[in-house]
N, C-alpha and C positions, 0 to 999 in steps of 0.2 A: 377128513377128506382122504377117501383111500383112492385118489384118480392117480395113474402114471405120469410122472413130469414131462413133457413135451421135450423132444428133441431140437435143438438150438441148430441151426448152417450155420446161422454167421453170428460173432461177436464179437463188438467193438473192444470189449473190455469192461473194465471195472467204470462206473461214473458219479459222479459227484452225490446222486441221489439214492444210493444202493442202499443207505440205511431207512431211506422212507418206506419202502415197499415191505410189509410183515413177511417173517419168515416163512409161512407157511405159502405165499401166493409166491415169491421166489422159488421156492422148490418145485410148485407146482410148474410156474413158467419153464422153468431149466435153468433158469440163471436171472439175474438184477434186467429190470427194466426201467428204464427214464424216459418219459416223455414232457420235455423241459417245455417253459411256458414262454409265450402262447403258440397253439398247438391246432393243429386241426389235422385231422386225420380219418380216415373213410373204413367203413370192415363191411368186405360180401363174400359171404359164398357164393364161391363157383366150379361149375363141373368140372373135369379134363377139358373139355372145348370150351370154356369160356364163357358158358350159359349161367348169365347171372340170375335170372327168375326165369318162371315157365308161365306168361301171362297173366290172365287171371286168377292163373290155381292158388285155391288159400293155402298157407307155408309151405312156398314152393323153395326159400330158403330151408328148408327142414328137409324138405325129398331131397333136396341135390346133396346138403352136406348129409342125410342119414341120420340128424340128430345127435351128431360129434359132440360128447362130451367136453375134448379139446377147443374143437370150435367155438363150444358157448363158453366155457372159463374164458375163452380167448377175449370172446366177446364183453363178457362181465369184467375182466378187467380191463379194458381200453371202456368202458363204463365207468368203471368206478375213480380213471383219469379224469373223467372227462367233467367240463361246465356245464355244458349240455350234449344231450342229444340228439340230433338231427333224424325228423322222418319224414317222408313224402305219405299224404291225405293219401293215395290208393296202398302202401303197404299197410301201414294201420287200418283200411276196412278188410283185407285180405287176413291180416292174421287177427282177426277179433275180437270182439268187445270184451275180451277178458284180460289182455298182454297188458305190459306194462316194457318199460324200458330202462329197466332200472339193472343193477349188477346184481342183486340177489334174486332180480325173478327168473335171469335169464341162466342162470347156474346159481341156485340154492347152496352146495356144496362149501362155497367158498363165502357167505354173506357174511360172518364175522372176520376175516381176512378183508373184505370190500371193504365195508367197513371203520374198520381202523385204518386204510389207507387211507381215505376220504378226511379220516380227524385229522390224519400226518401229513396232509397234504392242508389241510384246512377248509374243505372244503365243506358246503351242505351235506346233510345226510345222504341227498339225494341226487342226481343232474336232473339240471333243467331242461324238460321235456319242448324242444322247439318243432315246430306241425310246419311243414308247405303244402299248401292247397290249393291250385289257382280257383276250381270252382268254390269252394267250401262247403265243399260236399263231405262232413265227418259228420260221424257221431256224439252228437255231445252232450250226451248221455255213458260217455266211454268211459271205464273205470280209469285209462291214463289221465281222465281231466279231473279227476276230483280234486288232486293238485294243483291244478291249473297248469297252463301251457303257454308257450309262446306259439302263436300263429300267424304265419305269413303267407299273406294271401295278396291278391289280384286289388285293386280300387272296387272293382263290381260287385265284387263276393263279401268286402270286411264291412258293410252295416250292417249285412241279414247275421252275419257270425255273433257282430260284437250281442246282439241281441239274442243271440241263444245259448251264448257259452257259458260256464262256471264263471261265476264274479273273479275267481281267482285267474285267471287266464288275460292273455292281451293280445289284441291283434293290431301287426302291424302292416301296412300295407307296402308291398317295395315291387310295386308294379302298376303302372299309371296308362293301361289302354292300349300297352302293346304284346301282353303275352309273355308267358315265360319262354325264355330262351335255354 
């Protein structure tokens, strides 16, 4: 990994979990990261003005950051934290049927660092890839399902899914005829 370590504003200090995280994805951070359990936490690129996507354009996260190296380690480690994945059915058909959401696909550079944080952390090889859909309008045929997926959708939409999705996959429905809000 020959990327430059990211510059830190602010730090708490030293924390409980500084020996979980391998040396190499600390250096690369700029310092020890913890994100103590349970956790939820959200990562977007956004312009100077606050433009988090540009519509329909496909990776329109990719135009605004420019494809930051930083950015996707950034990404691939709160990844490789993480139980799951959280994506919305229209970002997945925009960046297509090839992506995946995983910490190695999304910075290569660092996959054996992801990796073993994942063992020291104890987690799956992988996160568990969770889909929101209200229509169930995916592809599922999409290389993220061959894993299978957690998908949440609408009451309308989870019989025609349950019946088209990878065996490995589940749908749950957590919306009963009023629409997501």
């Amino acid at each position: 990994m020959a990327a430059l370590p990211l510059e830190r504003l602010f730090d708490l200090g030293a924390s409980r979990g500084d020996d979980m995280i391998p040396a190499d994805l600390v250096r690369l951070y700029g310092g020890p990261l913890e994100l103590p359990s349970p956790r939820l936490y959200a990562n977007f690129v956004s312009s100077i003005d606050g433009v988090v996507a540009l519509g329909h354009e496909r990776n329109s996260g990719s135009l605004i950051s420019g494809k930051s190296q930083a950015d996707r380690f950034v990404m691939g480690l709160l990844r490789a934290f993480a139980d799951a994945v959280f994506v919305g059915a229209g970002t997945m058909r925009a960046e297509g049927k090839g992506a995946l959401w995983t910490p190695d696909y999304i910075y290569p550079a660092a996959a054996d660092g992801f990796a073993e944080l994942r063992r020291r952390l104890e987690l799956p090889p992988q996160p568990q890839l969770a889909i929101l859909t209200a229509s169930g309008e995916i592809f599922v045929a999409e290389r993220a399902l061959e894993a299978g997926a957690l998908v949440l959708t609408t009451e309308s939409a989870a019989p025609a899914l349950k019946a088209r999705l990878p065996a490995a996959s589940r749908v749950v429905v957590i919306e009963r005829g009023r629409g997501f809000s």
